[in-house]
C-alpha positions as CSV (number, residue, x, y, z in Angstrom):
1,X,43.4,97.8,138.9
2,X,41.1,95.6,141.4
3,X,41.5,95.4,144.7
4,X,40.7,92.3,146.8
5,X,41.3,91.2,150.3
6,X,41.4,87.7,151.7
7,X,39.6,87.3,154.8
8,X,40.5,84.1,156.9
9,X,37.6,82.5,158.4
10,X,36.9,81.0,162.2
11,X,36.2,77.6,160.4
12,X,39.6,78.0,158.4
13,X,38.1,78.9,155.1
14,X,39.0,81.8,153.0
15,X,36.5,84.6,151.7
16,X,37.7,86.9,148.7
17,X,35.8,90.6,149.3
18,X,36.5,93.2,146.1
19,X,37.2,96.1,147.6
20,X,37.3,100.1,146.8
21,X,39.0,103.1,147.9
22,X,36.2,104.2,150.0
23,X,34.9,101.2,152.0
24,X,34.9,101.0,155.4
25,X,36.6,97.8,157.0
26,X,33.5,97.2,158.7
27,X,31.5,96.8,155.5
28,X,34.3,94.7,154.4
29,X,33.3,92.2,157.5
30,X,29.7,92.4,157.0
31,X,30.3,91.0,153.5
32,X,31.8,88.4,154.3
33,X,29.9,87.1,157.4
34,X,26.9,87.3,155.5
35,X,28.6,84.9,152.6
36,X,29.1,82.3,155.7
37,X,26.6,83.1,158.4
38,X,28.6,84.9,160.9
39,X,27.3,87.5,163.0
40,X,29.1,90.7,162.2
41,X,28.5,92.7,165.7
42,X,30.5,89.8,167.4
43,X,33.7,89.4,165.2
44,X,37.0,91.5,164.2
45,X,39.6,91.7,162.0
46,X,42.8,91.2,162.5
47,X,46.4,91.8,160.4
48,X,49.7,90.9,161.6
49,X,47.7,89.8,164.8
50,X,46.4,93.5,165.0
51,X,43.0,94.3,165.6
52,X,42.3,96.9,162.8
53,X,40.0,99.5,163.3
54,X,36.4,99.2,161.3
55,X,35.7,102.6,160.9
56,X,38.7,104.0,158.9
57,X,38.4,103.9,155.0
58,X,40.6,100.9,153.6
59,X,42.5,103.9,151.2
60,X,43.2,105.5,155.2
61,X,43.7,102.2,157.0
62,X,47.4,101.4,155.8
63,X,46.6,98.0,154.1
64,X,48.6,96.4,151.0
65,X,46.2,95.0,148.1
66,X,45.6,91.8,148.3
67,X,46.2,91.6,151.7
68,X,45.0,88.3,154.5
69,X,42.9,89.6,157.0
70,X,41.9,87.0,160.0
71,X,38.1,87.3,161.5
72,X,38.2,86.3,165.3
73,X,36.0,86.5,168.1
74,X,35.8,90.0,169.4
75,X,36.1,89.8,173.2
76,X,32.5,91.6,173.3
77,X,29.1,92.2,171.6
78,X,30.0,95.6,169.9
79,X,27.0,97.8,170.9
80,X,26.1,101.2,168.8
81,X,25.9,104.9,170.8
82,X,25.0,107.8,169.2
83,X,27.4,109.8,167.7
84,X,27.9,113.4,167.6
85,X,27.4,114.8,163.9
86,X,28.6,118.4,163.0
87,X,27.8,119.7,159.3
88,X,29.6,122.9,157.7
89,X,28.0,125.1,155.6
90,X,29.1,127.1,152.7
91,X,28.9,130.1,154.7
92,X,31.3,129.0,157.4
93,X,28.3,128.2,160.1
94,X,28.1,125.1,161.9
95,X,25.2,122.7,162.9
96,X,25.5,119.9,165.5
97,X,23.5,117.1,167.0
98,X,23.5,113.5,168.0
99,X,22.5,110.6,165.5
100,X,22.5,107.0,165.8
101,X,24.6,104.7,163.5
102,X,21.5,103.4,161.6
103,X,20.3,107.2,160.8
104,X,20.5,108.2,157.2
105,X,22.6,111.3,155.5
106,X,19.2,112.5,154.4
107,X,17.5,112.4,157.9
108,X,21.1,114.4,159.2
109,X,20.5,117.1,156.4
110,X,17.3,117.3,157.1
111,X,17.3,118.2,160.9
112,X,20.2,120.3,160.8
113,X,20.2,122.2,157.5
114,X,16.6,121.9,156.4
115,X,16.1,125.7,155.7
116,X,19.3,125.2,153.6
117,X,19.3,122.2,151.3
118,X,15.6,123.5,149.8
119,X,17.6,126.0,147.7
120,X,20.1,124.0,147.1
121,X,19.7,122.6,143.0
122,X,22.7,119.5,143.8
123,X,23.3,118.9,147.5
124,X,26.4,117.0,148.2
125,X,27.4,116.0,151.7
126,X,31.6,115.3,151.6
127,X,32.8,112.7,154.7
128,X,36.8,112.2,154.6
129,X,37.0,111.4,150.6
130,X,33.4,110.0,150.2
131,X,30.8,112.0,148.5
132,X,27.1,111.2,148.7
133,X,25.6,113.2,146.2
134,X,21.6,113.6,145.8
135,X,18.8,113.2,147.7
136,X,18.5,109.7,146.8
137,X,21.8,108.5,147.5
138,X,21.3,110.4,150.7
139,X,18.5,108.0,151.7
140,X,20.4,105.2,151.0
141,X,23.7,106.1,153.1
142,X,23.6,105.6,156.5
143,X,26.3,106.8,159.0
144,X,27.2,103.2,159.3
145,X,27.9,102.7,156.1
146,X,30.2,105.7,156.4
147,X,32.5,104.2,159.4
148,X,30.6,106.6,161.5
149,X,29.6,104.2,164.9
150,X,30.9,106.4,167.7
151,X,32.8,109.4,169.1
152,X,32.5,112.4,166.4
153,X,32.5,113.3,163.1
154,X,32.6,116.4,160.9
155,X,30.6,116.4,157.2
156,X,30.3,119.2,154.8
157,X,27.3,120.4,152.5
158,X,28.1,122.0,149.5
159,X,25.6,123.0,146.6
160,X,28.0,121.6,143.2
161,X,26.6,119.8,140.1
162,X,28.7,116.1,139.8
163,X,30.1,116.8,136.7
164,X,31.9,120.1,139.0
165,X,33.3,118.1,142.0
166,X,35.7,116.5,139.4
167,X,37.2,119.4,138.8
168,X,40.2,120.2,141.1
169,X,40.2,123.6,143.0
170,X,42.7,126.1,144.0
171,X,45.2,124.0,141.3
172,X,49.1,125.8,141.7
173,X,50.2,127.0,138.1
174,X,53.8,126.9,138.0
175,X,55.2,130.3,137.0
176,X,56.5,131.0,133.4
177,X,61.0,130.0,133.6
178,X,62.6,133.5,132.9
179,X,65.1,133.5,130.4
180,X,68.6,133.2,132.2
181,X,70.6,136.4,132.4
182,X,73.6,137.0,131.7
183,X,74.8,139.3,134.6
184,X,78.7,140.6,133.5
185,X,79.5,142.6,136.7
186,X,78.7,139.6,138.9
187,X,81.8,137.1,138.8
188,X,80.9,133.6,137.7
189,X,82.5,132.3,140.8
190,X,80.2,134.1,143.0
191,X,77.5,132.8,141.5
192,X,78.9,129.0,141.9
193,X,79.3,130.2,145.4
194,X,75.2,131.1,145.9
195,X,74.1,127.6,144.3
196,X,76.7,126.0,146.8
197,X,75.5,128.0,149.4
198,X,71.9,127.3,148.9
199,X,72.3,123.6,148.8
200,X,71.6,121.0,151.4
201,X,74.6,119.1,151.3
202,X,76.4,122.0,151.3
203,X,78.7,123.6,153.1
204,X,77.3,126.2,155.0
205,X,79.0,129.1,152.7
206,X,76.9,131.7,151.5
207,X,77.9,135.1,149.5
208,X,76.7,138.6,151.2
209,X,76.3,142.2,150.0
210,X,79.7,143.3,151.0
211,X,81.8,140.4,149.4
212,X,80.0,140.7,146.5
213,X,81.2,144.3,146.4
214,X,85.1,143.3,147.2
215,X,85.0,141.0,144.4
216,X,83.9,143.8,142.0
217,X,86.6,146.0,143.6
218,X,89.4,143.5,143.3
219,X,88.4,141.8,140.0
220,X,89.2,144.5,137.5
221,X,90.2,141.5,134.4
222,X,86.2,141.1,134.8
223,X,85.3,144.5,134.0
224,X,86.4,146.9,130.8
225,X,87.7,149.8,132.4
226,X,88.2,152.7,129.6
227,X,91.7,153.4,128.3
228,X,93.8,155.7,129.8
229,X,96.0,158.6,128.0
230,X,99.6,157.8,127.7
231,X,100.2,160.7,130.1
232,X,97.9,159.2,132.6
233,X,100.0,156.1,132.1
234,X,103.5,157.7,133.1
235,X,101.9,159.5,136.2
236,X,100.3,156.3,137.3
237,X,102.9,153.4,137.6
238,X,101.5,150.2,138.4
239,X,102.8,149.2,142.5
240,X,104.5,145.2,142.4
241,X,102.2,143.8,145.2
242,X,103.7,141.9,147.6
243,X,104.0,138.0,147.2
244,X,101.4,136.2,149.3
245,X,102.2,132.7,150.9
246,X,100.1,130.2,152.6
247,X,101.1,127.8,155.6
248,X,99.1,125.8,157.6
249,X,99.6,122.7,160.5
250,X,99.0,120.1,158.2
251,X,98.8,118.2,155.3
252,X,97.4,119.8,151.7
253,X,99.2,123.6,152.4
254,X,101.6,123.9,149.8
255,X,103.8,126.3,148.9
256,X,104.5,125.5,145.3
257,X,103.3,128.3,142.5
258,X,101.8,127.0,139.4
259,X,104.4,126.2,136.8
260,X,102.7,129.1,134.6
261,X,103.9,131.8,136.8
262,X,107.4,131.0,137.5
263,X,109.1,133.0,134.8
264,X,106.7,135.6,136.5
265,X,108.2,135.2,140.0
266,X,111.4,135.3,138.5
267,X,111.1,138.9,137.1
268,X,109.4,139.8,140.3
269,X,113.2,138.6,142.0
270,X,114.8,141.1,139.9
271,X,112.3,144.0,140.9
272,X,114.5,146.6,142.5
273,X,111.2,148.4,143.3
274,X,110.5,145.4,146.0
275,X,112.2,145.1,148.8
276,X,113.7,141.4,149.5
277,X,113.0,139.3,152.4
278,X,115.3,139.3,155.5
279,X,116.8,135.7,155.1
280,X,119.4,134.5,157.7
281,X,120.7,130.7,157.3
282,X,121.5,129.7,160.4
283,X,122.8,126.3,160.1
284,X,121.9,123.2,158.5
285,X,118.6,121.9,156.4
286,X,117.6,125.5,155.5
287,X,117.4,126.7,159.3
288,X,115.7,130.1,160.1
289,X,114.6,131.7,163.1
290,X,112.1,133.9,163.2
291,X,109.7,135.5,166.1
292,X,106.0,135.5,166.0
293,X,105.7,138.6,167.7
294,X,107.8,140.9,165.2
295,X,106.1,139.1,162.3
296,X,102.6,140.8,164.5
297,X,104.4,143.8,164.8
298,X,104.8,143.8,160.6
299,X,101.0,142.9,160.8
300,X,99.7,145.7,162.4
301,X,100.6,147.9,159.9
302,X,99.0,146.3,156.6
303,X,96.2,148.8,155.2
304,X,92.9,147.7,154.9
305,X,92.9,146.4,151.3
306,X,94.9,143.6,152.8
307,X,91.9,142.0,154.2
308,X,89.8,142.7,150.8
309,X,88.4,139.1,149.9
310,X,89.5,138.5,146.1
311,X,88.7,136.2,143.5
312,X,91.8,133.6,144.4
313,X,90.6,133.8,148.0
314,X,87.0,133.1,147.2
315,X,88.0,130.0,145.0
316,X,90.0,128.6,147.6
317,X,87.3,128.7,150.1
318,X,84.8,127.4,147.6
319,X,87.1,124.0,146.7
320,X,87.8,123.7,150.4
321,X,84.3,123.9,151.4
322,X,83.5,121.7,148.7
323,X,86.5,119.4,149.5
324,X,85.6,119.0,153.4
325,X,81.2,118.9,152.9
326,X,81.8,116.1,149.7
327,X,84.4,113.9,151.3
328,X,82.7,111.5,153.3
329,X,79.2,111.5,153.0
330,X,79.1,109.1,150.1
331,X,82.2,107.2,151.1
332,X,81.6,103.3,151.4
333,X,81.9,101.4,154.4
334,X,85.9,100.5,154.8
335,X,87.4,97.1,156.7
336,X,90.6,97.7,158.2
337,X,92.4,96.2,156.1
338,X,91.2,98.5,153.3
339,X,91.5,101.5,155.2
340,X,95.1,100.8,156.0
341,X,95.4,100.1,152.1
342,X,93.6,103.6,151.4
343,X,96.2,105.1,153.9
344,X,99.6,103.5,152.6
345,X,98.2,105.0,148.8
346,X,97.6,108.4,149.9
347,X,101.3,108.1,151.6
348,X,102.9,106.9,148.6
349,X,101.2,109.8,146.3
350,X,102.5,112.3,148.7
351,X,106.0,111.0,148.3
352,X,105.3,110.7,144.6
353,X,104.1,114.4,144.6
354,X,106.7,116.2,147.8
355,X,110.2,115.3,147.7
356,X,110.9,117.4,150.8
357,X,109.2,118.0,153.8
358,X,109.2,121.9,155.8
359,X,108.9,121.7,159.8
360,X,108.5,124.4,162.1
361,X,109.1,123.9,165.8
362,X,107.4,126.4,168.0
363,X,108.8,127.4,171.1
364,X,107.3,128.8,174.2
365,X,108.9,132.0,174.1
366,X,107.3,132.7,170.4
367,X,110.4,131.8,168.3
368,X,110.4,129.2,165.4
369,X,112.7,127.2,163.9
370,X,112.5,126.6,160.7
371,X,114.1,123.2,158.3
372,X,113.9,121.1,155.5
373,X,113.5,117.4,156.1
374,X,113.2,113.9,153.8
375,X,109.2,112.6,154.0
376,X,111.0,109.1,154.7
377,X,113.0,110.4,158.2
378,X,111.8,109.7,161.6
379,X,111.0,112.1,164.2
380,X,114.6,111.5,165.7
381,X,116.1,113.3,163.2
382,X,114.4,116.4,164.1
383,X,114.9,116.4,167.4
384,X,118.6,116.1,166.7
385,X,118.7,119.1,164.7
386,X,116.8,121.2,167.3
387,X,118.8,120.2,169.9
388,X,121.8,121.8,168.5
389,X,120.1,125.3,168.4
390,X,119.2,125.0,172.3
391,X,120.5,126.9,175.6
392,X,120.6,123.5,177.4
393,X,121.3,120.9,175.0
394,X,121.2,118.0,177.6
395,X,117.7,118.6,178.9
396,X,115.0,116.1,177.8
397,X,112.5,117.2,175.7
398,X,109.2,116.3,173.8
399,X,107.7,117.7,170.4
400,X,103.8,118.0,170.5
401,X,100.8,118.8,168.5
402,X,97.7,121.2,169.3
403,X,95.1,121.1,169.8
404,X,94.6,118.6,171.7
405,X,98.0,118.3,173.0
406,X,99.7,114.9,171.3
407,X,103.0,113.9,172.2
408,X,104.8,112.7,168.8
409,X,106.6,109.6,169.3
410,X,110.4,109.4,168.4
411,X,110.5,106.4,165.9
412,X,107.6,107.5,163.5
413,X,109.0,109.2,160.2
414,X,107.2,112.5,159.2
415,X,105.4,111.4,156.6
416,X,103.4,108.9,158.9
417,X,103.0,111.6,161.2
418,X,101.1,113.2,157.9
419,X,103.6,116.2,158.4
420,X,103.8,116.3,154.4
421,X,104.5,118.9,152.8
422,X,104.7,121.1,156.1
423,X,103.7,121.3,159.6
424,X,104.0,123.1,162.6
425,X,104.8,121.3,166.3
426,X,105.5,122.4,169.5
427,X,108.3,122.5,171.8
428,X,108.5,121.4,175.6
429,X,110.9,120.2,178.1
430,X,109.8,117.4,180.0
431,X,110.5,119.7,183.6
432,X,107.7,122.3,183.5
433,X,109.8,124.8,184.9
434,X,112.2,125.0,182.6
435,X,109.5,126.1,180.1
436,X,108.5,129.4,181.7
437,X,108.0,132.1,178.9
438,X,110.6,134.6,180.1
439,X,113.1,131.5,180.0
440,X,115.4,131.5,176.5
441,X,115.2,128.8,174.6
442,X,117.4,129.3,172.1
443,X,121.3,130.5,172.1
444,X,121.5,134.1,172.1
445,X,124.0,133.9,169.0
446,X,121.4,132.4,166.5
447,X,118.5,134.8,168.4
448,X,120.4,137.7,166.9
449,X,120.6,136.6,163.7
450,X,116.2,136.6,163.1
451,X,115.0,136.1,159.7
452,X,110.8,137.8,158.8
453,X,108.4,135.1,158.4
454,X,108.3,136.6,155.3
455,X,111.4,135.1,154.5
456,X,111.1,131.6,155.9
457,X,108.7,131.3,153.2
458,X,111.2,132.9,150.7
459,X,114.0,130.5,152.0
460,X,111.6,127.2,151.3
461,X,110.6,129.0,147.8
462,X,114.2,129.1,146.4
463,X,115.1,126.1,148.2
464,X,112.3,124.2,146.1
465,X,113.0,126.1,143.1
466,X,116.3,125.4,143.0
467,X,115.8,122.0,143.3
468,X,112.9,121.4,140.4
469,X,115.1,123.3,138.2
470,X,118.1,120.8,139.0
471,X,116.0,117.8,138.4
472,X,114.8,119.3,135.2
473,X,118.1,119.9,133.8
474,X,119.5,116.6,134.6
């Protein structure tokens, strides 16, 4: 395609100049002051009321096709200086000297690399992405014509036939694609996890040596282990494993078990070879009590397989990572009003999805109590049914979040506190020396009657069993 530029004349004409890649903005002026009688040396060129520089190339100078230029009055006669000229050889070596503006390629050649360019069959002299090939074109090209009028400039002479410098040098060949392998030790899941990893958008999450060697260990459905003897099988009886439960302070930890597997968790009630759950009611809504420091007691003496990462553990971490690094990168720009809309949806699937709602209040002295509340009751409610469990029943108190500390207000219902499905919240009387760690919190007849965390989570399993099986039958 052609390219033009419209110059805008002093006398408030307009002067179309073709143009190529390679031309200077200076010859660009020259043309067209010498269409209308202008004096070159005493005018610029302006865009955007911009002086633009009439040295660079018009491929280097930043300027759209068809663009309007505007030829003012330069505020001075431009004068030429000589200019320092360096040439690089083929060899490396460098020659320097100075030149005037109006000197030729040829006479440059000539008085730096005379010795040179006689064994030279096709001498080519390469400026920033102009070639002057030959020693006739060389005569003809002068450093002016080049955008060459002061300061420095750097050339190189090469020895190449023209039919050669369109060829492209040191071109990168793309590698042959290797045919994909199918690698059965390593879990399909780790492999999501390395292209997840790897990503920019990503989450940060990358697989190492070592958890690639726990999932091995703890995958054996992956692998084809050999078949063992029938004796083998009645010395080695498989161990039940104990069940595993999550919890966490907020919303999206839930404790319910995939409807596949609750024939499975049925059996494993009946298993005399597991020991059940300490479970203690203590009063209303389900209530437990149970102390954080016995349940770290229990903790210390879990081998070291506990910690193993499986496959389950990796998955979760994967569609959390990909949960939290996806969520709101992408999201639109929200009004108010819409992002109160958005909220009062996401409440009303929660209450479509969790009929019940599991709180645990936190005291100072490490003991929590555990109940079962309705999504739709306020905080009130739950402050009523701790206060019935407490030493000094007719001391004010406050419930709180962490961290930061957040004092819950009394007339918000749980759900709009986002405590669904389950939550955990502090305790604290409003005098701070009542809430001295050595202090009891609790009345000593219900801190006898401790049930394991172990079986606060057991308590909230039945209790939601129970229930779905109710509503299924009805």
């Amino acid at each position: 395609m052609d390219k033009r530029v419209t110059i805008l004349l002093p006398n408030g004409r307009r002067q179309n100049v073709s143009v190529t890649a390679n031309m200077t903005l200076l010859e660009i002026l020259e043309t067209a002051c010498s269409k209308h009688g202008y004096d070159a040396e005493e005018h610029c060129l302006k865009f955007h009321n911009k002086v633009v520089g009439l040295t660079q190339q018009f491929r280097f100078s930043g300027l759209p096709n068809n663009c309007v230029l505007e030829m003012e009055q330069a505020e001075k006669r431009r004068t030429l200086s000589n200019v320092l000229v360096c040439v690089q050889l083929s060899d490396g070596s460098r020659q320097q000297a100075d030149f005037s503006p109006n000197d030729t390629v040829w006479l440059v050649v000539q008085k730096l690399c005379e010795t040179h360019v006689k064994g030279y069959e096709s001498p080519v002299i390469i400026y920033m992405r102009s070639e002057v090939i030959g020693h006739d074109q060389m005569r003809q090209t002068t450093l002016k014509s080049l955008g060459i009028l002061e300061g420095r400039a750097m050339m190189r002479l090469i020895d190449k036939k023209p039919e050669e410098l369109k060829t492209q040098a040191n071109v990168y060949k793309a590698p042959a694609a290797r045919p994909p392998v199918d690698n059965d030790d390593q879990p399909s899941t780790s492999r999501s996890a390395m292209a997840a990893g790897g990503s920019g958008g990503g989450g940060g999450f990358a697989l190492t040596s070592n958890m690639i060697k726990n999932l091995k260990r703890t995958a054996p459905e992956e692998s084809e282990p050999e078949k063992p003897s029938e004796k083998a099988n009645q010395e080695q009886q498989p161990q039940p494993e104990a069940p595993k439960y999550d919890w966490g302070s907020g919303s999206g930890y839930s404790m319910h078990h995939p409807p596949g597997r609750k024939q499975e968790e049925n059996e494993g009630d009946d298993n005399p070879g597991r020991p059940p759950p300490v479970v203690n009611v203590i009063g209303p809504r389900q209530a437990v009590l149970f102390s954080l420091d016995e349940s770290k007691k229990n903790a210390d003496d879990l081998p070291d397989s506990f910690f193993d990462l499986t496959v389950n553990d990796l998955k979760m971490v994967l569609r959390e990572l990909k949960r939290t690094s996806s969520g709101d990168d992408d999201a639109p720009l929200l009004t108010a009003k819409l992002r109160e809309l958005e909220r009062q949806k996401a409440m009303l699937a929660k209450l479509n999805q969790y009929k019940d709602c599991v709180l645990r209040i936190q005291f100072p002295d490490r003991f929590v109590l555990q109940g079962i509340f309705k999504p739709h009751e306020p905080l009130s409610k739950v402050e009523e049914f701790v206060r019935e469990f407490l030493t000094q029943p007719g001391e004010q108190f406050h419930l709180f979040t962490i961290p930061p500390k957040k004092v819950l207000p009394s007339n918000e219902t749980l759900l709009e506190l986002n405590f669904v499905p389950n939550a955990i919240v502090h305790f604290g009387f409003l005098k701070d020396s009542l809430n001295a760690v050595s202090n009891r919190f609790v009345k000593e007849e219900y801190a006898k009657q401790l049930t394991s965390e172990e079986g606060a989570h057991y308590v909230v399993q039945k209790y939601r069993l129970t229930r779905a099986t109710a509503v299924e039958t009805s």
